[in-house]
C-alpha positions in Angstrom: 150.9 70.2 110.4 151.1 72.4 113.5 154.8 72.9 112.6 154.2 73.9 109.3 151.8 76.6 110.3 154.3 77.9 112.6 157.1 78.1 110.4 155.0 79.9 107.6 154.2 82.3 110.2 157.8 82.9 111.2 158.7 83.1 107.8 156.1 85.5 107.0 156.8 87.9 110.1 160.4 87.8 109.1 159.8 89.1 106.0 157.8 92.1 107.4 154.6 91.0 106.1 151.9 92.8 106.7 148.2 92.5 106.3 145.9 95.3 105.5 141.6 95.2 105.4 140.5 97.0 102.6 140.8 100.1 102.0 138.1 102.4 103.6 135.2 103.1 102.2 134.1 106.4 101.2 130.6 107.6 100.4 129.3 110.6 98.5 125.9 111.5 97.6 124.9 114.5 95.0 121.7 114.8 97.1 123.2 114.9 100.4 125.4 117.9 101.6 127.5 118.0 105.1 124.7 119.6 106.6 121.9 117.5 105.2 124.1 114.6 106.5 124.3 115.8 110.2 120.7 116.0 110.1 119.7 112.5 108.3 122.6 111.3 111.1 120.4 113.1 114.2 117.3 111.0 112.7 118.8 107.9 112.2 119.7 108.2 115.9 116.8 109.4 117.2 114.8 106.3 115.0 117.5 103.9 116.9 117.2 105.1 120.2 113.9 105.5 120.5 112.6 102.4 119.5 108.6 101.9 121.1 108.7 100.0 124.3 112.3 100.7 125.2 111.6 103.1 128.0 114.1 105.6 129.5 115.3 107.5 126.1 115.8 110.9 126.8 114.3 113.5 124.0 112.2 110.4 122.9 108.8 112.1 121.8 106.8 112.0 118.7 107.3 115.7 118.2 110.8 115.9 118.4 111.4 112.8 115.9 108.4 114.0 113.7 109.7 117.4 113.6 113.3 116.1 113.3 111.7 114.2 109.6 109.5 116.7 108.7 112.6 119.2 108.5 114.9 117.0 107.4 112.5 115.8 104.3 111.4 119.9 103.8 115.9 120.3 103.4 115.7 117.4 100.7 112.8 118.2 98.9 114.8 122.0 98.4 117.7 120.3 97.1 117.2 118.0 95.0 114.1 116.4 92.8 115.3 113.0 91.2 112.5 110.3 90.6 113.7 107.8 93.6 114.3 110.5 95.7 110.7 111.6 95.3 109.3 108.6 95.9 111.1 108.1 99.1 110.4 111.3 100.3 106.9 110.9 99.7 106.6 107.5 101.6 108.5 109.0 104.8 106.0 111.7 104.6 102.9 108.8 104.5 104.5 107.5 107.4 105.3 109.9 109.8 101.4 111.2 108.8 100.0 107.1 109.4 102.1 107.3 112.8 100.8 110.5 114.2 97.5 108.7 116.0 100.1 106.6 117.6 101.8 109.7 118.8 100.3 109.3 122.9 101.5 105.1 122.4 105.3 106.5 121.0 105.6 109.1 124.1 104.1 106.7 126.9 106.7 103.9 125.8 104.2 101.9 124.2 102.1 101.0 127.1 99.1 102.6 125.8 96.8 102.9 122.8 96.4 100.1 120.2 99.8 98.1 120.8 99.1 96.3 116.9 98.3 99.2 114.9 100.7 100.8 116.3 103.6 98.8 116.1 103.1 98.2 112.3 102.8 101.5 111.8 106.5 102.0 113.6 107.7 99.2 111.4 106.1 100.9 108.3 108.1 104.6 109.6 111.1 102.6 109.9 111.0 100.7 106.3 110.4 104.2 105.0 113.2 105.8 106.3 115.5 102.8 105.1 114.0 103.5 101.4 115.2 107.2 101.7 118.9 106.7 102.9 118.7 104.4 100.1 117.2 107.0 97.5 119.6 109.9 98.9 122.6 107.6 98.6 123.3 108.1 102.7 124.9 105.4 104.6 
C-alpha cells in the first residue's frame, strides 16, 4: 500500500500537479465603507483585547471602548437605515448603556464591583456586537 502512495505521488509531482485552497474570499458590505471598516476593525480589537480579568491591556478603559462604539454606531446609524441593521444598532446601544455601572469593575480588571452582574453584562456587550457585524455584513 505504502508503494502505491508513493508512486501516485511521484506520478503526480511529475506531471506538475499542483494543489490550490480555494480561492480567497472577498467581502463587501453596502453598509460598511473603508472607513467604517477601520473603525468596526479598532472595536473588534479593542473588545478582544480587553477582555475583563485579563490584566495588563494597554488603552483598556470603559471610556475609550464605550466611546470607540458609541462613534462607531453614531457613523452607522448616518449611513445606512435597513431593518436588521437597526435592530443591531439598537442592542449595541442597550449594552454599552447596561455595561456602564460596571465601568469601575472593566477599568480595575475585574477585581472589583459585582463580579456576576458584571460579567453577564460583558457577555451581553459581546453577543451584541457579534449581531451587528452580522447585520452590517462585516467580517
Amino acid at each position: 500500500m505504502r508503494v502505491v502512495l508513493i508512486a501516485v505521488l511521484l506520478v503526480l509531482t511529475a506531471c506538475g500537479a499542483q494543489t490550490q485552497g480555494p480561492a480567497p474570499e472577498t467581502t463587501t458590505s453596502a453598509v460598511v465603507d473603508d472607513d467604517t471598516g477601520a473603525a468596526m476593525g479598532a472595536v473588534d480589537t479593542l473588545l478582544a483585547a480587553c477582555i475583563p480579568g485579563v490584566p495588563g491591556q494597554s488603552g483598556c478603559t470603559w471610556a475609550s471602548l464605550s466611546g470607540a462604539v458609541t462613534e462607531l454606531t453614531g457613523e452607522i446609524r448616518a449611513a445606512a437605515a435597513h431593518s436588521d441593521l437597526t435592530v443591531a444598532l439598537d442592542g449595541m446601544d442597550e449594552a454599552v448603556a447596561a455595561f456602564t455601572p460596571c465601568a469601575g469593575w472593566f477599568d480595575s480588571d475585574a477585581t472589583t464591583g459585582d463580579q456576576l452582574t458584571c460579567d453577564a453584562a460583558w457577555y451581553d456587550l459581546t453577543d451584541a456586537w457579534t449581531a451587528l457585524k452580522k447585520a452590517a455584513d462585516w467580517p
